[in-house]
N, C-alpha and C positions, 0 to 999 in steps of 0.2 A: 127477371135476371137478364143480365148483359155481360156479352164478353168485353166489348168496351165501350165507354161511354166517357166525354171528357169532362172534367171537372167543372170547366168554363163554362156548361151551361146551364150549371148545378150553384154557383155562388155566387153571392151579389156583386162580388166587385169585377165578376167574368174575367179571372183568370185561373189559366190550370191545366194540364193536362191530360191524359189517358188515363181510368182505372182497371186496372187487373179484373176486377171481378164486382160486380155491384147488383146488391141484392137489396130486395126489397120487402121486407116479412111483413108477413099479415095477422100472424098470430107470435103469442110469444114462444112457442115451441120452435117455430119457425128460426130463432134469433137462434135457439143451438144449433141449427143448420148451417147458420152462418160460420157460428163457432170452428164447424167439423170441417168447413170446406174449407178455413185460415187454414186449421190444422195442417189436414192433408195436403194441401199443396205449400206446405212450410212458409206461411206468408201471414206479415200484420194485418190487423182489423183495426179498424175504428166505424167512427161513429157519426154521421148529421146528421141536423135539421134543415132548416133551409138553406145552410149555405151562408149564414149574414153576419158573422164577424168570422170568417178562417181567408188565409190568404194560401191558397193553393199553388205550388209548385208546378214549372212550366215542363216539367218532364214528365208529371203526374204522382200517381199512390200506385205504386206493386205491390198492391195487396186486394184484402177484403173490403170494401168499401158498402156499409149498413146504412139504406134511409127507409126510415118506417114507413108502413104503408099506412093508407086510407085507415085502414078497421082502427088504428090507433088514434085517429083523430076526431073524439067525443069528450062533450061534457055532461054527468050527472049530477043531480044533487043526489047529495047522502042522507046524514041525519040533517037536523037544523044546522044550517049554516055553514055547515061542508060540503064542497064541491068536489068531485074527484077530474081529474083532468086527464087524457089521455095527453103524452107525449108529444104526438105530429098534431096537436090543434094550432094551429095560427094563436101566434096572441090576442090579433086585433078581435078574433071570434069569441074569446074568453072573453071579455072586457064587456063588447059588444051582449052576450048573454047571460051576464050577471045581471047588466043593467035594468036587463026586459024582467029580470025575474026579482029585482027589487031585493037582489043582494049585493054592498058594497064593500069596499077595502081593496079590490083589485083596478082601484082608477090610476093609480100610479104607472101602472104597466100601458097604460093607453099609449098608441103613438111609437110602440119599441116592435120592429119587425124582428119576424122570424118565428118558431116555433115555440109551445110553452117548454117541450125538454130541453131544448137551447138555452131559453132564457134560464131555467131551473139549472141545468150545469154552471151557466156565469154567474147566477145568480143575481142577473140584474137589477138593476135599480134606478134612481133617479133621487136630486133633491127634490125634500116636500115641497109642493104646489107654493105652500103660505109661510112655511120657516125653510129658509137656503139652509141654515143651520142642522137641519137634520134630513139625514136619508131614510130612504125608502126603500127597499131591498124586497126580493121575491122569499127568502128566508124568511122574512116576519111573517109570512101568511101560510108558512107552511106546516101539516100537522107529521106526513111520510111520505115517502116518496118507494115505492113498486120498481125493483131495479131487477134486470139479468146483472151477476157478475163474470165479467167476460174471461175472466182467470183459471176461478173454481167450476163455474156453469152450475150456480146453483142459484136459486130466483131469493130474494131477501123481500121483507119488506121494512125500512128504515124508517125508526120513528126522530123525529126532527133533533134531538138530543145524540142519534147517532154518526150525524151529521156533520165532517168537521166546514159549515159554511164561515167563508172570512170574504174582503172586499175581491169581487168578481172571482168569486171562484167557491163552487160546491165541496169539491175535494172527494170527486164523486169518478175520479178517472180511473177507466179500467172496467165502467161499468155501464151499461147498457138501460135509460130508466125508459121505463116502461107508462109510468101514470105516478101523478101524487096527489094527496088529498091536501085540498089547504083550505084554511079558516077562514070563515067571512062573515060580514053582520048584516042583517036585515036594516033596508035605508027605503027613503022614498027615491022613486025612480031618478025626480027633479034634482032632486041632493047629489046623485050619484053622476048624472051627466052633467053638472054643472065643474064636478070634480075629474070627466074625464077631460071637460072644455079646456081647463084649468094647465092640465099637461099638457095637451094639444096647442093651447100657446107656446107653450115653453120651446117646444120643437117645431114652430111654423117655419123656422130657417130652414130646416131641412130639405122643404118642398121647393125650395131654390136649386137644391143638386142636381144638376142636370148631367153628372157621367158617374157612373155604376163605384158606389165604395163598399167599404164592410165596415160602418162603423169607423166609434174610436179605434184606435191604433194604440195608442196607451192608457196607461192606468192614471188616474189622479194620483201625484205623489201628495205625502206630508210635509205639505207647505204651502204657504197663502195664496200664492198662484197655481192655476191645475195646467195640467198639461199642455193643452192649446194654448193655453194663455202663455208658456212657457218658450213652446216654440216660435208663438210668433212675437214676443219680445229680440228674440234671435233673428226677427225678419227673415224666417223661412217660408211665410206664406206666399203661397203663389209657385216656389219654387218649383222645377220638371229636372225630371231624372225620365231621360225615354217619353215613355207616353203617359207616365204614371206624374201626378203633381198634389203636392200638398196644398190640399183646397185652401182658396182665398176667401170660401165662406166660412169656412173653421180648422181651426191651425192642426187639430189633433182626428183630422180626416184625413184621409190620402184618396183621388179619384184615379178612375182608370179614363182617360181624357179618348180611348180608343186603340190605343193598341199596345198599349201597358203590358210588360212582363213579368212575371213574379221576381225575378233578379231589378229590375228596374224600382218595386216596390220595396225590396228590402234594404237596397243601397239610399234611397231615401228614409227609412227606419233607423239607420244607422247617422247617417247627415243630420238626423233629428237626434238622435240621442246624443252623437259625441260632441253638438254645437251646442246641446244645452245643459252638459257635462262639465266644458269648456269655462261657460260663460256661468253656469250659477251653481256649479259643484254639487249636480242633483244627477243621481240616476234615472231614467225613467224606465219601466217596466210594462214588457207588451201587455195590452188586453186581448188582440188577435191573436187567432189560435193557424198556427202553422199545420199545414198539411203536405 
C-alpha cells in the first residue's frame, strides 16, 4: 500500500498523475479491503493490469487505485485441456507455458502485452495467422472467468455464456476478475510455436516503436478500411499535438515522443476522430481506456 504513487510509472504510454491510494492484494479477501477503504473515504475504485491500453489523466485518479499482486500471477492445468489462469500473469508467460506443456489454441495471444486480466476485459484478439478474414478473440477459449463484483462484493464464478463478450470489450465493468479457466487442445510443441512464429510476424513492426504507447487508440470501425488505415488516408500520420504524435509506423498508435500530456493525447484523439468524421462520415470509437 502507498499513499501515493503516480500513474506514469504504472502505464505504458507513461502518462499520469498521483493516486489517492493504491493497493495491491494478495489474496482475494484482500480485494474487499480494497472495497471498504473506496467506501470509507467516499472514493472510486477501479482496476489494472499492467497499465498497456489506459491513457491516464495528468492530474491523476482520487481514488482507490487495485493492481493485483504476485500470488495472482499462476498458471495450472485443470482437467484435460483446461488451464486456469490467474489474472496478473503476463500474456507472454501464458503462451510461453502452454507451449512447453504441448497444449495449443492460445498462439493467437502471442506478441499482445500486458496481463491475462487485461487481455480478458478487452477481450483481445487479433486476425487469424492464415485467413485475415476471421478473428481471434480471447472469448473463444474461454470456459469462466472467477470475478469480485465490486458493487455487491460478492465473488461469482461466470460461466462463458454469462458473459456479455462483443468486439473489445468483456462487459465485465464493475468487476474485479480474479482467474479464468479457458479451453485448450493437445498439439505438438512444433505445431504450436510455429503458430506463435506466425503472430509474432504479424506484429514485428512494433519492435520499431521506439517512445512508450498504449496500443491501439481506436476500435476497427465496420468498414473496408480499419482505423489506422482511416487516419492515415487523412494524412495524420506523423502529426504532434505537444509531445505526444501520431505514430508514422501506425496511424492508429499515438507515442509519447517524451514529455507528452494526457491533454496533449486527447486533443490528438479528437484531431483523429473529427478529420475522419469530416472526410469519410465514420465515427470512430476509443479502444483506450481512460483513467
Amino acid at each position: 500500500m502507498s499513499a501515493r504513487r503516480n500513474l506514469s510509472d504504472y502505464t505504458s504510454l507513461k502518462i499520469g498523475g498521483p493516486v489517492f491510494r493504491w493497493l495491491e492484494p494478495e489474496t482475494p479477501d484482500d480485494i474487499l479491503q480494497a472495497i471498504s477503504i473506496a467506501e470509507k473515504a467516499k472514493k472510486g475504485l477501479a482496476v489494472i493490469g499492467k497499465g498497456t491500453n489506459i491513457l491516464a489523466q495528468d492530474k491523476g485518479f482520487d481514488g482507490v487505485l487495485v493492481k493485483l499482486g504476485k500470488s495472482f500471477d499462476y498458471i495450472e492445468k485443470d482437467e484435460e485441456g483446461v488451464v486456469r489462469v490467474g489474472a496478473a500473469t503476463p500474456i507472454s508467460r501464458l503462451v510461453k507455458k502452454c507451449a512447453e506443456w504441448g497444449i495449443g489454441g492460445c498462439e493467437f495471444l502471442a506478441g499482445i502485452p500486458g496481463s491475462f486480466g487485461g487481455a480478458l476485459f478487452m477481450n483481445a484478439g487479433v486476425r487469424d495467422a492464415c485467413d485475415a478474414e476471421k478473428s481471434r478473440e480471447i472469448k473463444d477459449i474461454v470456459l469462466d472467468v472467477d470475478v469480485w463484483d465490486l458493487r455487491d462484493r460478492k465473488r461469482r464464478t461466470l460461466n462463458r455464456a454469462d458473459i456479455d463478450f462483443s468486439y473489445r470489450s468483456s462487459g465485465l465493468d464493475g468487476k474485479c476478475i480474479i482467474s479464468a479457466r479457458i479451453r485448450l487442445q493437445k498439439a505438438q510443441e512444433s505445431a504450436i510455436i510455429k503458430g506463435i512464429d506466425s503472430y509474432m510476424e504479424k506484429r514485428k513492426w512494433m519492435q520499431k516503436l521506439k517512445s512508450p504507447s498504449a496500443g491501439s487508440v481506436f476500435k476497427n470501425p465496420d468498414s473496408a478500411d480499419s482505423a489506422g488505415m482511416l487516419i492515415e488516408k487523412c494524412g495524420l500520420k506523423g502529426r504532434r499535438i505537444g509531445g505526444a504524435e501520431i505514430s508514422a509506423l501506425h496511424a492508429n498508435f499515438i507515442a509519447n515522443t517524451g514529455s507528452a500530456s494526457s491533454k496533449d493525447v486527447l486533443d490528438l484523439i479528437e484531431l483523429a476522430k473529427k478529420t475522419v468524421k469530416q472526410k469519410f462520415n465514420i465515427d470512430l470509437e476509443l479502444e483506450l481506456k481512460l483513467l
